[in-house]
Legacy VTK file of the C-alpha trace (Angstrom):
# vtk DataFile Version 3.0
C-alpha trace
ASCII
DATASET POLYDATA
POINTS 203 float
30.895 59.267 8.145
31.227 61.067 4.469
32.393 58.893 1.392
35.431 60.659 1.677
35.800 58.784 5.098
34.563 55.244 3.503
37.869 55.958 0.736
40.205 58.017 2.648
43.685 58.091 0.826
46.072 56.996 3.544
49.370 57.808 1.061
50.540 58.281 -1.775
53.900 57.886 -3.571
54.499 59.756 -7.002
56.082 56.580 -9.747
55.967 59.398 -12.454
56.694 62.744 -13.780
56.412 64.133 -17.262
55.714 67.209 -18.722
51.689 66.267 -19.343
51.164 63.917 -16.372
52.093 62.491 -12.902
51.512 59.226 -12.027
50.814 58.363 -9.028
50.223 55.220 -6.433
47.658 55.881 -3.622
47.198 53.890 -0.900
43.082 54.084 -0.447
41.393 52.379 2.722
38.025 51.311 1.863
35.172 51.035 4.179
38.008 50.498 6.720
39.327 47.507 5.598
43.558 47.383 5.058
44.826 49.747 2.469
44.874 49.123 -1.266
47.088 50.618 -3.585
45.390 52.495 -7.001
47.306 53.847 -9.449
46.163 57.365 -10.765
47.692 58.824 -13.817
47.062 62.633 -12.723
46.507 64.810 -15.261
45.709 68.865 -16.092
42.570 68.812 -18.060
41.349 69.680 -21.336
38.530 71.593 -23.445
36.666 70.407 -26.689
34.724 72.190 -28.858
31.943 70.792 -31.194
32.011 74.074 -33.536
29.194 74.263 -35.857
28.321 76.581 -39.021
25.087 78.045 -40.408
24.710 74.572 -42.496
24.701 72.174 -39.483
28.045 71.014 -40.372
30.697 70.576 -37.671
34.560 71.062 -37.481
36.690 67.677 -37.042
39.954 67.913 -37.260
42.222 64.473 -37.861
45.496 64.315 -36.713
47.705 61.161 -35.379
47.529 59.655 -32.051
50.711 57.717 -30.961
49.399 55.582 -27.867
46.790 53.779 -30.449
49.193 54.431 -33.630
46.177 55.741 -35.416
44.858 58.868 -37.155
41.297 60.100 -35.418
38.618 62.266 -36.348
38.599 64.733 -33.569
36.835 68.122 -32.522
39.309 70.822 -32.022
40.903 70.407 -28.157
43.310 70.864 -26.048
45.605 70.398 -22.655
44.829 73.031 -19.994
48.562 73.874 -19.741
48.590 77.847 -19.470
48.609 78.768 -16.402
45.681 81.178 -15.380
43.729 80.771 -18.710
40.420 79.797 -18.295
38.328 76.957 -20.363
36.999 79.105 -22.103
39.927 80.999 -23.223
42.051 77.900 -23.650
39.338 76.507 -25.975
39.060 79.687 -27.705
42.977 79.140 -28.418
42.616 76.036 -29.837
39.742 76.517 -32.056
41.640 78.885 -33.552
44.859 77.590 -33.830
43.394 73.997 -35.266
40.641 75.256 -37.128
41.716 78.579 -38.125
38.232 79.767 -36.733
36.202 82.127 -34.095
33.117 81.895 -32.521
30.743 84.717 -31.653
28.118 82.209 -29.553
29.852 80.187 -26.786
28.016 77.538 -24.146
29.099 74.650 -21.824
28.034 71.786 -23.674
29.241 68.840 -21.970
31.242 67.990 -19.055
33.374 64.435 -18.574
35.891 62.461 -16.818
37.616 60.875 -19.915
38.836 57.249 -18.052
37.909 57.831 -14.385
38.942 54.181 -13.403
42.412 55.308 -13.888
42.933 58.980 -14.519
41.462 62.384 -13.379
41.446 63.679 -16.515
38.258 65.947 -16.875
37.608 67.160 -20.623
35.045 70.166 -20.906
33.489 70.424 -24.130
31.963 73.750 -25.457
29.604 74.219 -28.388
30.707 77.115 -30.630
28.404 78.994 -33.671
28.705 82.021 -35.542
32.163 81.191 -37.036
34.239 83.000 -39.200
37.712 82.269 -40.355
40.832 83.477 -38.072
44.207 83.597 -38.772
47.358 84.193 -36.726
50.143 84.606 -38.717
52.417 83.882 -35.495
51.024 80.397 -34.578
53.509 78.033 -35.719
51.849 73.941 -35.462
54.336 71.596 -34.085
54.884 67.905 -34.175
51.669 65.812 -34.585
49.942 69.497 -35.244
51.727 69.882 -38.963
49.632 67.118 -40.087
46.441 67.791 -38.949
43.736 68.179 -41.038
40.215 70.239 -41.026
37.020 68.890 -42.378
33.154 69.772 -42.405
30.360 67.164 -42.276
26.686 67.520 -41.386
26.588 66.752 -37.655
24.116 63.992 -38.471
26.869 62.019 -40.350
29.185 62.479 -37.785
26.715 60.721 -35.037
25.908 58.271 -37.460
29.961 57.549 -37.916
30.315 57.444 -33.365
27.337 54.900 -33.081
29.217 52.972 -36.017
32.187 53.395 -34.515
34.037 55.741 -37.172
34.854 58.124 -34.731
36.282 57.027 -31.515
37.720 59.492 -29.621
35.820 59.483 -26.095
35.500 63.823 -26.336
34.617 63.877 -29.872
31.587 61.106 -29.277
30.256 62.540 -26.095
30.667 66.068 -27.495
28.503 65.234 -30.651
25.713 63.051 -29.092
25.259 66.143 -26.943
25.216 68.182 -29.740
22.437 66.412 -31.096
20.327 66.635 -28.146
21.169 69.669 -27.362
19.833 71.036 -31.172
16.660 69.019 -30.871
15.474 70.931 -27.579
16.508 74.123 -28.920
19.907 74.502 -26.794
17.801 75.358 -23.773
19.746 73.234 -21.345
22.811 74.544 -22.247
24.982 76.537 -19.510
26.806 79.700 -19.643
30.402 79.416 -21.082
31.915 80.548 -17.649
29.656 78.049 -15.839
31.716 76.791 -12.839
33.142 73.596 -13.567
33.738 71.366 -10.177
36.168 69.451 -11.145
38.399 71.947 -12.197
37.683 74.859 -9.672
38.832 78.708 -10.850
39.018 77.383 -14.648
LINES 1 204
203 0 1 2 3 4 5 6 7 8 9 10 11 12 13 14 15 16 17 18 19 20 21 22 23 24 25 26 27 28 29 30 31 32 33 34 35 36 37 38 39 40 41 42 43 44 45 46 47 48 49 50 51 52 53 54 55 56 57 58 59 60 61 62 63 64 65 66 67 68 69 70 71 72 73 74 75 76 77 78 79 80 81 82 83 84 85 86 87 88 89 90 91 92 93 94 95 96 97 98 99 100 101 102 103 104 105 106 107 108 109 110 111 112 113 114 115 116 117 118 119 120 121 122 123 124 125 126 127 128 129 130 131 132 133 134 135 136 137 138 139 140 141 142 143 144 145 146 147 148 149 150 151 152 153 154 155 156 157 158 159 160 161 162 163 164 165 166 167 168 169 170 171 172 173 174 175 176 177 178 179 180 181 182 183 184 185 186 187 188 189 190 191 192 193 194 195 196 197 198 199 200 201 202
């Protein structure tokens, strides 16, 4: 019997959907015991990218999140809500629409489920170098997006400010810590930037 067997989803009814995400209640039967209901707040995915210049210093970007009424340091991201455009691509877009930049060297970095006790939401997160400025004179920001903010810091400072718990976003910290590894062994376990990514096949 596969673990698929041991947590076989039995049914599922949709309680909610939005533009961004569908929420859903599954019925799961574990190990063959009566069914349980989970909620799952389904949801596209999203890329990261931990961009960093010739001085060490990487790109955070701070712009206001509603659901914790806060302003966070972030690294430039966004929702996979093209259709047909790859990570890559779609964190290509977004560099350069929040950071006004582009990238000659592009790698996987990272790979995570953001909250998996609740949502599928699965975040790639792509290191970017060899920057230079960009600017698209038909990108227009929009709501949260007119505020935003860019900034440089050594990458250094910006670890120091996750472990002190500065910066909180769950992308952002996971994306820098690998960062940090990743410069110390030279980048050599990096993959390609079209590595396959499971949990979002064909992206």
């Amino acid at each position: 019997m596969s673990e698929q067997d041991d947590f076989a989803v039995v049914g599922s009814d949709t309680v909610y959907s939005g533009s961004l995400i569908t929420v859903r209640a599954d019925r799961v039967r574990i190990g063959g015991a009566a069914p349980v209901t989970r909620e799952t707040v389904a949801h596209p995915g999203a890329v990261g990218v931990v961009a960093l210049d010739e001085d060490g210093r990487v790109v955070l970007v701070n712009q206001y999140r509603h659901p914790v009424r806060a302003r966070l340091d972030e690294l430039p991201a966004g929702i996979l809500d093209v259709d047909g455009e790859s990570a890559l691509s779609a964190a290509q877009r977004e560099l350069a629409e929040e950071a006004k930049l582009e990238a000659d060297d592009w790698a996987v970095l990272v790979d995570i489920f953001s909250s998996p006790g609740f949502s599928d939401e699965a975040v790639r997160i792509f290191l970017a170098r060899g920057l230079r400025e960009h600017n698209d004179p038909d990108f227009r920001p929009e709501h949260e997006e007119r505020s935003l903010t860019i900034s440089r810091e050594p990458l250094s400072e910006a670890v120091r400010r996750v472990l002190t718990g500065s910066i909180t976003n769950a992308a952002a910290a996971a994306g820098l810590l690998a960062a940090v590894h990743g410069r110390a062994t030279g980048w050599r376990d990096l993959r390609p930037a079209d590595a396959p990514w499971p949990a979002r096949p064909g992206r």
